[in-house]
N, C-alpha and C positions, 0 to 999 in steps of 0.2 A: 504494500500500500504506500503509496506518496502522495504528496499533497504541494502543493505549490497556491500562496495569495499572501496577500497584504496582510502586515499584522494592527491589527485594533488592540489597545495597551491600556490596560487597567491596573490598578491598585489591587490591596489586599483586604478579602473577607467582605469578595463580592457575593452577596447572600442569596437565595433564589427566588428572595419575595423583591430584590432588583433585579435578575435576569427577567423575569415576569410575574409583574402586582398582580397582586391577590386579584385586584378588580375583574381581570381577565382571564380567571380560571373556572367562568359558567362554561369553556368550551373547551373542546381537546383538538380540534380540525387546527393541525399543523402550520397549514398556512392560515387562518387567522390569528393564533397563538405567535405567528413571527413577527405580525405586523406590530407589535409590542414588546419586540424584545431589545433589553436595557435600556429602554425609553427614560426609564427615571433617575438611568446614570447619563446618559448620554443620550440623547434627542435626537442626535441625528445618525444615529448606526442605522438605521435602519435605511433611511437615505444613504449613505455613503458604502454598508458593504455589498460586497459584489460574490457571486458564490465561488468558492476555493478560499476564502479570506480565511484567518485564524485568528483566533483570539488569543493575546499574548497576556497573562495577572500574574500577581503576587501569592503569597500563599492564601489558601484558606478558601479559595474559590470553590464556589457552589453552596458553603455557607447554611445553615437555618433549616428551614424546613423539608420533609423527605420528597419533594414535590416531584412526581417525573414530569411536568410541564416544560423546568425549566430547560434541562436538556435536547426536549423535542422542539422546543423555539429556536433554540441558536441555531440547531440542526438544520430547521426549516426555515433560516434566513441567509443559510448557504453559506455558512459556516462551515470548513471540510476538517478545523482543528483544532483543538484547546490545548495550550502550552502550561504550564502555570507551576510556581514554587511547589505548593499544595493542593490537593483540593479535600473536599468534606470527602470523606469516605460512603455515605449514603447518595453522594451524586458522582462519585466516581463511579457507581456500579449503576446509577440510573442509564448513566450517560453508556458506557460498554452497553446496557441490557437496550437502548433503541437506536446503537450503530457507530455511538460520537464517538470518535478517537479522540482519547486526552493521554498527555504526556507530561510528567513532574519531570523539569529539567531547570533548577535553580539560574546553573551559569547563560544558561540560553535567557532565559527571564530576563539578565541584568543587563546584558548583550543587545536586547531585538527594544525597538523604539518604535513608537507609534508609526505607519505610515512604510517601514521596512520589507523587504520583499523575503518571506521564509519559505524554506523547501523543508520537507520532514518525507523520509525514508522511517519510515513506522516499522517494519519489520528487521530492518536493522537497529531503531534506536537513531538514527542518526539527525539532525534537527542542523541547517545552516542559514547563518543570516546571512541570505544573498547579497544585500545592500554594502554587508561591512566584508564578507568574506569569512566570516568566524564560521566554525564548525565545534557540536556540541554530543556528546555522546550521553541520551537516554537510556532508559532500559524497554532493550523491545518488547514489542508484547508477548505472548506467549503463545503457543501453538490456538488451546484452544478459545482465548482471547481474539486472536489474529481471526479464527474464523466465526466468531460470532458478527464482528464490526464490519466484515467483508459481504457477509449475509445482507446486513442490516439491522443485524438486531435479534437478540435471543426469540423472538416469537419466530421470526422468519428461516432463521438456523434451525430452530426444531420442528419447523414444517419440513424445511427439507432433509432433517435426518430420519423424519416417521414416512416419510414422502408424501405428504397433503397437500403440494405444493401445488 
């Protein structure tokens, strides 16, 4: 898996009642769940990203409540990556369980600036800020990590390992 977009640059113990307010979870349809996503960190992600972009944070991201909303918005604002110091452990596995690849790579974090062009090699671990030329060694994901995110997502992967598909 690789990825290549622009990085959008947050801080830390971005929570998921800021990925997507509460206001906005009378629905789960992905694409209107995107049209709000980090609107109340930033107003204008939703104008400016374009899909392959990554989200580069501090630690802590995903933050708060167990929501699988959050994940499935950035998802579906075309969003192909999340980088970040840390994230909440209950949206680390939202995020794998509906497709999102996210990667904890500290030096990469301190490295990539708002606006920078990032390549990630997910299967190696491998994360570069195109822009500086820096190159970051993650931990790749694991076999059967790699193929749940490659499905799309645990429901999808076990259609097609029961064959329902």
């Amino acid at each position: 898996m690789e990825f290549k977009g622009r990085a959008h640059r947050y801080g830390r113990d971005i929570d998921t009642d800021v990925i997507i307010p509460a206001r906005y979870l009378n629905t789960s349809d992905p694409a209107e769940l995107a049209k709000h996503c980090l609107e109340d960190l930033d107003v204008d992600f939703v104008k400016n990203v374009k899909p392959g972009d990554i989200i580069v944070a501090d630690e802590n991201f995903g933050c708060g409540s167990s929501r699988e909303h959050a994940p499935i918005c950035i998802r579906a604002a075309g969003v192909d990556a999340v980088i970040a110091k840390s994230f909440a452990r209950i949206f680390y596995r939202n995020s794998i369980n509906i497709g999102l690849p996210i990667m904890e790579c500290p030096e990469a974090v301190d490295s990539i600036k708002a606006g920078d062009v990032v390549s990630v090699d997910a299967d190696a671990g491998v994360i570069v800020n195109e822009t500086t030329g820096e190159s970051f060694q993650a931990q790749p994901f694991p076999p059967f990590i790699r193929e749940i995110i490659e499905a799309g997502g645990l429901i999808e992967r076990t259609k097609k390992v029961v064959g329902t598909n």
